[in-house]
Each structure stands twice: as C-alpha cells, then as structure tokens.
C-alpha positions in Angstrom: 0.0 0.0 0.0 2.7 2.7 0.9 4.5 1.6 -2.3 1.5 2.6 -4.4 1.0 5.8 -2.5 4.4 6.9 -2.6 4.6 6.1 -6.3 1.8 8.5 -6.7 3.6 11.4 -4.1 6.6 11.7 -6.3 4.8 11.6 -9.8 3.3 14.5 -8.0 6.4 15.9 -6.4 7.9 15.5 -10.1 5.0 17.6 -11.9 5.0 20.0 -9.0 8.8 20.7 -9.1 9.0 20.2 -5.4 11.9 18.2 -3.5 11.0 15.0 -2.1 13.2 15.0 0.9 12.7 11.1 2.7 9.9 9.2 3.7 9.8 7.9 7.5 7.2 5.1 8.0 4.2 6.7 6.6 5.4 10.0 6.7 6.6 11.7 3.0 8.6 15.0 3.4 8.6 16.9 0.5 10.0 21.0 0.1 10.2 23.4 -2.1 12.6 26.7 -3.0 15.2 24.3 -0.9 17.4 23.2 -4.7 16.1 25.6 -7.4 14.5 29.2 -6.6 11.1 29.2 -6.5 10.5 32.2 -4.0 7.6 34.0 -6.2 5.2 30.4 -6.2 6.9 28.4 -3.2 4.1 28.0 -1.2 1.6 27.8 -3.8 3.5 24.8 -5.5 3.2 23.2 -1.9 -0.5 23.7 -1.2 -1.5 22.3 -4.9 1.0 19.3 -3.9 -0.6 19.1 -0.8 -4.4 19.0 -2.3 -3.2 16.6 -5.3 -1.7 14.5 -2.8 -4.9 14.6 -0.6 -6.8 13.4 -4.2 -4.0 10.9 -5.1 -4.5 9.2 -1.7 -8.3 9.3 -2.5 -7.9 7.2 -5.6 -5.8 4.4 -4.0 -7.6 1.2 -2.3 -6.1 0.5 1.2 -6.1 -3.4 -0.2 -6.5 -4.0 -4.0 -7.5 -7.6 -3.1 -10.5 -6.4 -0.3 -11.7 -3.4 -2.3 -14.3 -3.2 1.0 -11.8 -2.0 2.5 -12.1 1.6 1.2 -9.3 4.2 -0.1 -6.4 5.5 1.8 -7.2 9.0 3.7 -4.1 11.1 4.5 -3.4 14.1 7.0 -1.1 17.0 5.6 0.9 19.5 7.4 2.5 23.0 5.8 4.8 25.9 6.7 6.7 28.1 5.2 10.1 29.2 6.7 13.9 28.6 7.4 15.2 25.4 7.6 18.9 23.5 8.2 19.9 21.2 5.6 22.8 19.0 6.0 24.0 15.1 6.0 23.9 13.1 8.6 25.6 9.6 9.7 28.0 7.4 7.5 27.0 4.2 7.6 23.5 4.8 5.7 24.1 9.3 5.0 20.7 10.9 5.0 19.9 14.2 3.6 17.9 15.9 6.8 15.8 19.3 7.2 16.1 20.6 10.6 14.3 23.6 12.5 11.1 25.5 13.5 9.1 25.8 10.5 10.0 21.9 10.3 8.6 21.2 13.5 5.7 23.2 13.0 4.7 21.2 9.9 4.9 18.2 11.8 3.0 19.1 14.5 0.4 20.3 11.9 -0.2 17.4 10.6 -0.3 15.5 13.0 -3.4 17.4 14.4 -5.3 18.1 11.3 -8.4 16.5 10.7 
C-alpha cells in the first residue's frame, strides 16, 4: 500500500517541481525553494502538492485484493520558513531538514483533521 502511495507522491512531487526529501514510515517530506529558486510560487507549489496529494491518496484502495476496504485518507501538514539542511551519519548518509518551521509542519499534521 505505501508503495503505491508513494509512487503517486513523487509523480506528484515531479509535476509540481517540489523536492522529495525522505519518507519515514508513513510519513513523505517533500520541500520546495530548498534546490532551485522558486521564491515568487513556493508556497503555492506546496499547497497544490498538498491538495493533489490529498486526491491521489483518495484514488488508492487500502487493499486491491478487499476493495471493502475503502481508499487511503491522508493528514497533511505546511509551513513556510527557514530550515537546516545538512548530512547526517556514515553508515547509511541521510539528507535531513532541521528547524522550526519543520517542526511546526509536523505538529500540523499530526493534528489536522
């Protein structure tokens, strides 16, 4: 199930010129005006991501065997601001967002509705 809907988040993170940064468990971080300038639409590339994303999920059964089942729902979370970007670890590097606004887009989602 998360393959499917990740297959779907970064078709949409491709035609919305955003950066997919990692997934963690069922949780897809994607930014934007982080590797290319995008400061005159940065937030508006987010929120259509966000609403495509929202539709994307919609469309996807949570078992394609038990269509009873229903679709996947998703929660989003957005916020513009500063971030830290930097490597981490050498065993298995990660590319890793730190800070605030990061935090605050967490904690967004994980109280919306």
């Amino acid at each position: 199930m998360l393959d499917r809907l990740y297959t779907v988040f970064d078709r949409l993170s491709r035609e919305h010129e955003i950066f997919k940064v990692e997934t963690i468990g069922d949780a897809y971080m994607a930014v934007t005006n982080l590797v290319e300038n995008q400061h005159d639409d940065h937030a508006l590339r987010i929120a259509e991501f966000a609403l495509d994303a929202i539709a994307g999920a919609a469309a996807i059964p949570i078992d394609v065997d038990d269509l009873s089942l229903g679709n996947i729902t998703i929660r989003v979370g957005f916020h513009s601001g500063p971030v830290v970007a930097s490597v981490v670890g050498t065993r298995n590097p990660r590319y890793c967002l730190f800070g605030d606004t990061v935090n605050t887009s967490s904690r967004m989602e994980s109280n919306s509705v």
